[in-house]
Steps between C-alpha positions, in 0.01 A plus 500: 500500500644189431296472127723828397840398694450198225441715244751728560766219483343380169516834371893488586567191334323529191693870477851314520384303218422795306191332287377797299676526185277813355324854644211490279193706503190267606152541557273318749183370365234457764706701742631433835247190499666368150837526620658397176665782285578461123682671231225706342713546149501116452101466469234538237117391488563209322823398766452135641441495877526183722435580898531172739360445834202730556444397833195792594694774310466608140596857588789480240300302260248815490743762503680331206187461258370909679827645368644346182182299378651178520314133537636345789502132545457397858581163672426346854470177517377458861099463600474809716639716224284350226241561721558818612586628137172347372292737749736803386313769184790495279588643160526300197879591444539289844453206391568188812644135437486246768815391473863534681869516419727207495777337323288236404161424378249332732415541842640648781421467895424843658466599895324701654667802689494519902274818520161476415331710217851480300495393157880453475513077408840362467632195418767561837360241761713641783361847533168485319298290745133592639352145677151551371606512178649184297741539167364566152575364227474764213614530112833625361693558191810605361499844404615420111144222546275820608656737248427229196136438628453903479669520160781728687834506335649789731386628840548849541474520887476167760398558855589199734388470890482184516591412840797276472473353165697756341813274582361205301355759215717759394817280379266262285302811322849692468643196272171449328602789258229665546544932498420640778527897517447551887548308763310578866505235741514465883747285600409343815849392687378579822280124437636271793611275188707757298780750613615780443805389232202299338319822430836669350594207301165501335588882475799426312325236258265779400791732433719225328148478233654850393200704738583782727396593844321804452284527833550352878234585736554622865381193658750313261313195370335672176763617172465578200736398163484585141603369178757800390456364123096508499322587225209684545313441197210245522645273218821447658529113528746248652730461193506866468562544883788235522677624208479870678603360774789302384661851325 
């Protein structure tokens, strides 16, 4: 009772702030068990597919390379999702990196969550704790230092659940020039470190990059934005983005 009274009064706030900018049609690759819609008209085979924190879920990841033939590049940097994605049969098109999200390049400390058999590592001490587990210490980059070491020079769709580090993430890749078509990330202000303004200011950066809301779930941590000016064609790059942009 008292999980839905919560969610009910999230619900009611994020409604006065009136988020979603567009009614779009979506579809939901991998399902219910995805959980991340996209715009359908805005992909091709050859679109340029980044999905971060796989956790013990690649749902979405499958659904996206079943129905529009996509390669998806995965990325978990944490040792029970390496793991656990090493003992998965995957496709080819899925292809895994061991490696997180950050606004920096290096490494990052990581702790485990409180209930066993979760995968979800964060880099928030406070609620993340499980005492027979210690801290990692696992590699990130800079989205713009992933991109270059793929030979990327757009990505088409980016998937973030990354358990906090959103906050630290999304600013530095927004400024890094680098186009970004769609946007789907789970913004975790219900961390005991981040509030609820925190998650709408990081809201508005998103929009103030010139993206639009296009999707907010019912539990009211996962949305969706757009770039209104993208380009759908494969050789679309960032000069040609910017200057589209710009007009």
């Amino acid at each position: 009772m008292l999980k839905q009274i919560k969610q009910a009064i999230r619900t009611a706030r994020l409604r006065r702030q009136q988020l979603q900018d567009l009614n779009a049609t979506t579809c939901l690759p991998g399902g219910e068990r995805g959980g991340w819609p996209v715009l359908p008209e805005l992909l091709h085979r050859d679109a340029v597919v980044y999905s971060f924190g796989v956790g013990d879920n690649i749902a979405w990841d499958l659904g996206m390379i079943e129905q529009f033939g996509v390669t998806v590049h995965a990325f978990d940097p944490t040792p029970e999702s390496v793991a656990w994605f090493e003992a998965q049969d995957t496709p080819p098109a899925l292809q895994f990196h061991a490696c997180g999200l950050s606004h920096r390049d290096g490494l990052l400390e990581f702790y485990p969550p409180k209930k066993p058999g979760r995968m979800h590592y964060s880099q928030d001490r406070q609620k993340f704790t499980r005492s027979s587990h210690q801290k990692v210490s696992c590699p990130v980059r800079r989205l713009a230092t992933i991109a270059a070491e793929l030979g990327h020079t757009r990505i088409d769709v980016l998937k973030l659940d990354i358990e906090g580090s959103e906050f630290d993430a999304i600013p530095e890749l927004l400024g890094a020039g680098l186009p970004i078509g769609q946007l789907l990330v789970e913004i975790h202000y219900n961390h005991p470190t981040r509030s609820f303004q925190e998650g709408m200011q990081l809201i508005q950066r998103i929009k103030q990059a010139g993206m639009q809301c296009f999707f907010v779930s019912p539990r009211g941590y996962e949305f969706g934005f757009v770039h209104p000016a993208w380009n759908v064609s494969p050789t679309c790059d960032s000069a040609a983005f910017q200057a589209q942009d710009a007009a």
